[in-house]
C-alpha positions as CSV (number, residue, x, y, z in Angstrom):
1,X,-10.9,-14.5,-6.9
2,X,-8.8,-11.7,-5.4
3,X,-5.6,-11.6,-3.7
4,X,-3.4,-9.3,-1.9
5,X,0.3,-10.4,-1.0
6,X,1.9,-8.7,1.2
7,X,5.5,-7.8,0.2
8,X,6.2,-6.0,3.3
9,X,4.3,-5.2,6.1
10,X,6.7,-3.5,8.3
11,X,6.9,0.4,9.5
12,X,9.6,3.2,8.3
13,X,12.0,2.4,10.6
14,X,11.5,-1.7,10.6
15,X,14.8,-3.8,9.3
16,X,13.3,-7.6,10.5
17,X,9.8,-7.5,8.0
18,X,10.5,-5.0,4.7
19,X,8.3,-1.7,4.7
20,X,4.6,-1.6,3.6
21,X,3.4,-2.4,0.2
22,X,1.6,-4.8,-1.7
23,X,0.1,-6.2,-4.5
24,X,-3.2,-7.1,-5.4
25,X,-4.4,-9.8,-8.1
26,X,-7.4,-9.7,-10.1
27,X,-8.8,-12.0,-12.6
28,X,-8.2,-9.3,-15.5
29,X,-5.0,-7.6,-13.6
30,X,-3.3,-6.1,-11.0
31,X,-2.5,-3.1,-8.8
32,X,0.9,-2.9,-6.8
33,X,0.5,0.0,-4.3
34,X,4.2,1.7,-2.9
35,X,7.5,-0.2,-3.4
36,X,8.7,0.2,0.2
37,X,12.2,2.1,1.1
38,X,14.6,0.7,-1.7
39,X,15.5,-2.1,-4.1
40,X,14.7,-4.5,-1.4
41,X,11.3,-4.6,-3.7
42,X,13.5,-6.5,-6.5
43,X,13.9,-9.2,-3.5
44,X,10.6,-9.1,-2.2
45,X,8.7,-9.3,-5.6
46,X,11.3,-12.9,-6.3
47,X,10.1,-14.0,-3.2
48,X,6.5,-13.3,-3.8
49,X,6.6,-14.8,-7.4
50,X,5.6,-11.6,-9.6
51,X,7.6,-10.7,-12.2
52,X,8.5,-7.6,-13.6
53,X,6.7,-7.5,-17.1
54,X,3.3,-8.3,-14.5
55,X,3.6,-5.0,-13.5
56,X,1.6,-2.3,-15.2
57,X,-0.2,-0.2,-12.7
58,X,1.4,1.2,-9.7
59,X,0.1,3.3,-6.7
60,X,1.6,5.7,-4.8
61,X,0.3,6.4,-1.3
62,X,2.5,9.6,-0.4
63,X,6.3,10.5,-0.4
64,X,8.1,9.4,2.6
65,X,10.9,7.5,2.2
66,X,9.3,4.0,3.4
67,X,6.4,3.7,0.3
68,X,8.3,6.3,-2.7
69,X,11.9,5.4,-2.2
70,X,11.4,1.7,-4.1
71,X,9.3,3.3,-7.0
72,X,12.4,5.0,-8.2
73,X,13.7,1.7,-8.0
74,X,11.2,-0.1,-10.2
75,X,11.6,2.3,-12.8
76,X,15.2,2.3,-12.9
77,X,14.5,-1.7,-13.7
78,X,11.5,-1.2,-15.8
79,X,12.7,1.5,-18.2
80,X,15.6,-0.7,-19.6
81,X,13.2,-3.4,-20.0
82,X,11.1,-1.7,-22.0
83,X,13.8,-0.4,-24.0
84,X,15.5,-4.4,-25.1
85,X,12.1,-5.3,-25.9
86,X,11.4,-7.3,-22.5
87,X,8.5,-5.5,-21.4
88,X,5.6,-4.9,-23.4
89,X,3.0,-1.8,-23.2
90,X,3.5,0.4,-20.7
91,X,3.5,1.3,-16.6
92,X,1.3,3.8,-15.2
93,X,2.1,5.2,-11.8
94,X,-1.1,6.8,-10.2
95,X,-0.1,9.2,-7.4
96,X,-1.3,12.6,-6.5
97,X,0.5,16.2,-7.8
98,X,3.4,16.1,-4.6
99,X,3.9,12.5,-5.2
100,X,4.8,13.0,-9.0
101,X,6.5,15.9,-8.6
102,X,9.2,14.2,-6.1
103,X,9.0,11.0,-8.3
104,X,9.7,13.4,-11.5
105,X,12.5,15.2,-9.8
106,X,14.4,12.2,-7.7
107,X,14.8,10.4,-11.2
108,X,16.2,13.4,-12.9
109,X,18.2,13.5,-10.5
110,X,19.0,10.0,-9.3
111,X,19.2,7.9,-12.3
112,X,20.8,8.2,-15.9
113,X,19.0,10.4,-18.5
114,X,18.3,7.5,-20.9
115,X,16.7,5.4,-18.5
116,X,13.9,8.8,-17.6
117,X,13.5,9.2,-21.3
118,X,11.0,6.8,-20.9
119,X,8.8,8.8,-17.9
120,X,5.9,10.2,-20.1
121,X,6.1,8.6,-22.9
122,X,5.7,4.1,-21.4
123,X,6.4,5.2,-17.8
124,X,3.1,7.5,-17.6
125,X,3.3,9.3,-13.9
126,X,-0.7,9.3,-13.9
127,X,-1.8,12.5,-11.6
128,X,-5.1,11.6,-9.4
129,X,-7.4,13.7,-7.4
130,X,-9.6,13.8,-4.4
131,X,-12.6,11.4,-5.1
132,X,-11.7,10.5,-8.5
133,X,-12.3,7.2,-9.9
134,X,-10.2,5.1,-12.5
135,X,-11.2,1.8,-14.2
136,X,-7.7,-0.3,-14.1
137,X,-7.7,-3.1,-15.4
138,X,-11.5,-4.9,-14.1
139,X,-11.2,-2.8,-11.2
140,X,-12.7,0.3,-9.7
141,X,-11.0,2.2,-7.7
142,X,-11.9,5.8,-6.3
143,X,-8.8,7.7,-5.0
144,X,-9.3,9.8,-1.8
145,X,-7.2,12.0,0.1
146,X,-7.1,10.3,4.0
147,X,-6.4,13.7,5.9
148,X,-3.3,13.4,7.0
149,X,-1.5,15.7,8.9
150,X,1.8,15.2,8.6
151,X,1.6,15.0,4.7
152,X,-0.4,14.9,2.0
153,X,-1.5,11.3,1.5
154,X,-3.9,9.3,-0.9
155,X,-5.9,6.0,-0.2
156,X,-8.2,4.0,-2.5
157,X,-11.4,2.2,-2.6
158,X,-11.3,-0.6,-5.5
159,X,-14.4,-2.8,-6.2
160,X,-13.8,-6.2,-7.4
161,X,-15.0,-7.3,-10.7
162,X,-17.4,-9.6,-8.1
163,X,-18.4,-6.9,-6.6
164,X,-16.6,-6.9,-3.4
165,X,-14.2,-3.6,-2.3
166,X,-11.2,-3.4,-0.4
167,X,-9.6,-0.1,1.3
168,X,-6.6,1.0,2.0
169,X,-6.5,4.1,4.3
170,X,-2.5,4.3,3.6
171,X,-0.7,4.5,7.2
172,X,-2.9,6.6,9.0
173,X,-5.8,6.7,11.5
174,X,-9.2,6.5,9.9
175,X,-10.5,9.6,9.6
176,X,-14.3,10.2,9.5
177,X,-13.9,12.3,6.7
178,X,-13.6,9.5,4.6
179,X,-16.7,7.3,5.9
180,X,-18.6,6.9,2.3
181,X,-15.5,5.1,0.9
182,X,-14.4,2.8,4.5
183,X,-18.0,1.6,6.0
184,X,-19.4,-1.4,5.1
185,X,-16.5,-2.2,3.0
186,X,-15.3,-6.1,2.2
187,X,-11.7,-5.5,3.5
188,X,-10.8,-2.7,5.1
189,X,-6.6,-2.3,5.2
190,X,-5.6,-0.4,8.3
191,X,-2.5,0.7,10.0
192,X,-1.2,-0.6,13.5
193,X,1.9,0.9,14.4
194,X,2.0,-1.3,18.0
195,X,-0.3,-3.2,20.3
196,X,-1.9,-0.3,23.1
197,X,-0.2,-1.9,25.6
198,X,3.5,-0.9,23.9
199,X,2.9,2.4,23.0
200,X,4.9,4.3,25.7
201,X,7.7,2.4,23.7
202,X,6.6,3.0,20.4
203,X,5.2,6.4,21.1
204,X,2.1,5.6,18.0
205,X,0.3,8.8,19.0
206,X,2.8,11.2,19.1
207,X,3.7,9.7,15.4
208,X,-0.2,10.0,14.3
209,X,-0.7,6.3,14.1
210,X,-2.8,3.7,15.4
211,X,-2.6,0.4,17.7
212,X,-4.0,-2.8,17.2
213,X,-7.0,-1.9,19.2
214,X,-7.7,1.6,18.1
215,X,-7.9,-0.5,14.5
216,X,-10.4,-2.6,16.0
217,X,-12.7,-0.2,17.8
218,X,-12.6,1.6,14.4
219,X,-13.6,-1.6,12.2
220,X,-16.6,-2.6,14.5
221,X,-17.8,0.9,14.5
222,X,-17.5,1.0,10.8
223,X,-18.9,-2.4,10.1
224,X,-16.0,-3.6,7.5
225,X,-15.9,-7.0,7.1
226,X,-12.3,-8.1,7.4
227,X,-10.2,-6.3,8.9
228,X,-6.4,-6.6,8.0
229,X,-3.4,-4.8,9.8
230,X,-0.4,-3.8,8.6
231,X,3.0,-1.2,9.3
232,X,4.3,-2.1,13.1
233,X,7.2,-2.4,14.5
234,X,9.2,-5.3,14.0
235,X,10.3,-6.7,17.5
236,X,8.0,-9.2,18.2
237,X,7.3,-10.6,14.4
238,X,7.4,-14.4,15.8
239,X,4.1,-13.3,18.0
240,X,3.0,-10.6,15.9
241,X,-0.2,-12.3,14.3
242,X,-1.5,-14.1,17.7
243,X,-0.8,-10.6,19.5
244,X,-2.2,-7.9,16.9
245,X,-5.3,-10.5,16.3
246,X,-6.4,-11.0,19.8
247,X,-6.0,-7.1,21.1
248,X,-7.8,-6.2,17.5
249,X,-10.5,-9.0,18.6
250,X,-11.7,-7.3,22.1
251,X,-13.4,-4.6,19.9
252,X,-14.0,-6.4,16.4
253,X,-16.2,-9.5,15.7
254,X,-15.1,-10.2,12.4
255,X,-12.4,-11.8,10.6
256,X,-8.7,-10.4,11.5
257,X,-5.8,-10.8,9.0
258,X,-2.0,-10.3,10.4
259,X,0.1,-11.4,7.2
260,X,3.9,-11.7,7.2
261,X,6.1,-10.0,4.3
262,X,5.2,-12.3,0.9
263,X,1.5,-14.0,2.7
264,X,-1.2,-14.0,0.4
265,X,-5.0,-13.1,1.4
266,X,-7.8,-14.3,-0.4
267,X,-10.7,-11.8,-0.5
């Protein structure tokens, strides 16, 4: 069995629902992709049950504020840990070169010197290219770069130890570039920054992002699965999963997930 909780679901800018991230289960492990915006990812992981010395592989989509800021975070808890004996083995953060660059030079510069002491040597800041794929844990997942063009900005394709694979395109539009690793996919994790029918509000094109309905026309075209939306706004959370689902549903037949911060999907 696989799961994916949710421990934010919200965009940059969202203070209702905590920003984007997650973290999925696997029989033999786990994979916790971005930490959100800050050490509201100590509050969220509580919530969400997962503790600390769970945590041994970490993704880093890109390095805007909303997914990196909470990684700096994690390691300024993790390190110590390590240190008194409370952690055992060691954390690899996978991210591509601009990601581990700004995570390298915001702990230098954030956080005390003995706590870093511990990036490469148990903290490993694991660098990942375009296409590349890396067994972690009794998973598969092949890194790709999703085309952004605001900033440089990875997504993943992991295959279950039952076979089944999940993608996260990160919080961007699907771009066609990446169709070998998104179609036909089991779950395919996609960005809706607001429903179509708010977006002269929420201005989702101007900010290269996508609606509820662009998300669906994309799905059924690509012939995912499940589809599963994620980073909107946060002004309607109380009729978020009726709205998102339904606008999603006039373009995509299949199943439609709209989790809250800390819901759990089974795969």
């Amino acid at each position: 069995m696989t799961k994916i909780t949710m421990l934010g679901t919200g965009n940059a800018m969202c203070t209702r629902c905590y920003n984007t991230c997650f973290y999925l289960h696997t029989p033999g492990g786990g994979l916790m992709v971005d930490a959100g915006g800050g050490n509201g990812i100590f509050r969220q992981l509580f919530r969400a049950d997962i503790p600390f010395e769970q945590i041994h592989n970490i993704f880093v989509t890109h390095v805007h504020t909303d997914h990196i800021m909470g990684i700096i975070w994690m390691i300024r808890k993790i390190s110590p840990m390590m240190y008194r004996g409370k952690y055992s083995g060691t954390l690899t953060i996978y991210c591509h070169d601009e990601v581990k660059h700004a995570i390298e030079q915001m702990c230098y510069l954030m956080i005390p010197a003995k706590i870093c002491r511990a990036i490469g040597d148990t903290i490993i800041l694991q660098e990942v290219k375009d296409g590349e794929t890396v067994k972690i844990d009794d998973m598969d997942v092949t890194f790709f770069d999703v085309g952004s063009d605001k900033t440089k900005q990875y997504g993943f394709r992991a295959v279950m130890p039952d076979g089944k694979s999940i993608v996260c395109h990160g919080d961007e539009p699907y771009n066609e570039r990446n169709d070998k690793y998104v179609r036909g996919c089991d779950l395919f994790m996609c960005e809706a920054f607001c429903l179509y029918k708010d977006r002269e509000q929420f201005r989702p094109y101007e900010k290269h992002h996508s609606t509820a309905i662009d998300a669906g026309r994309t799905a059924q075209d690509l012939g995912v699965k499940s589809l599963l939306l994620y980073h909107t706004e946060d002004t309607r959370l109380t009729t978020r999963r009726l709205t998102y689902t339904a606008e999603a549903a006039q373009h995509y037949t299949g199943n439609i997930y709209v989790p809250d911060d800390i819901e759990s999907v089974i795969i």
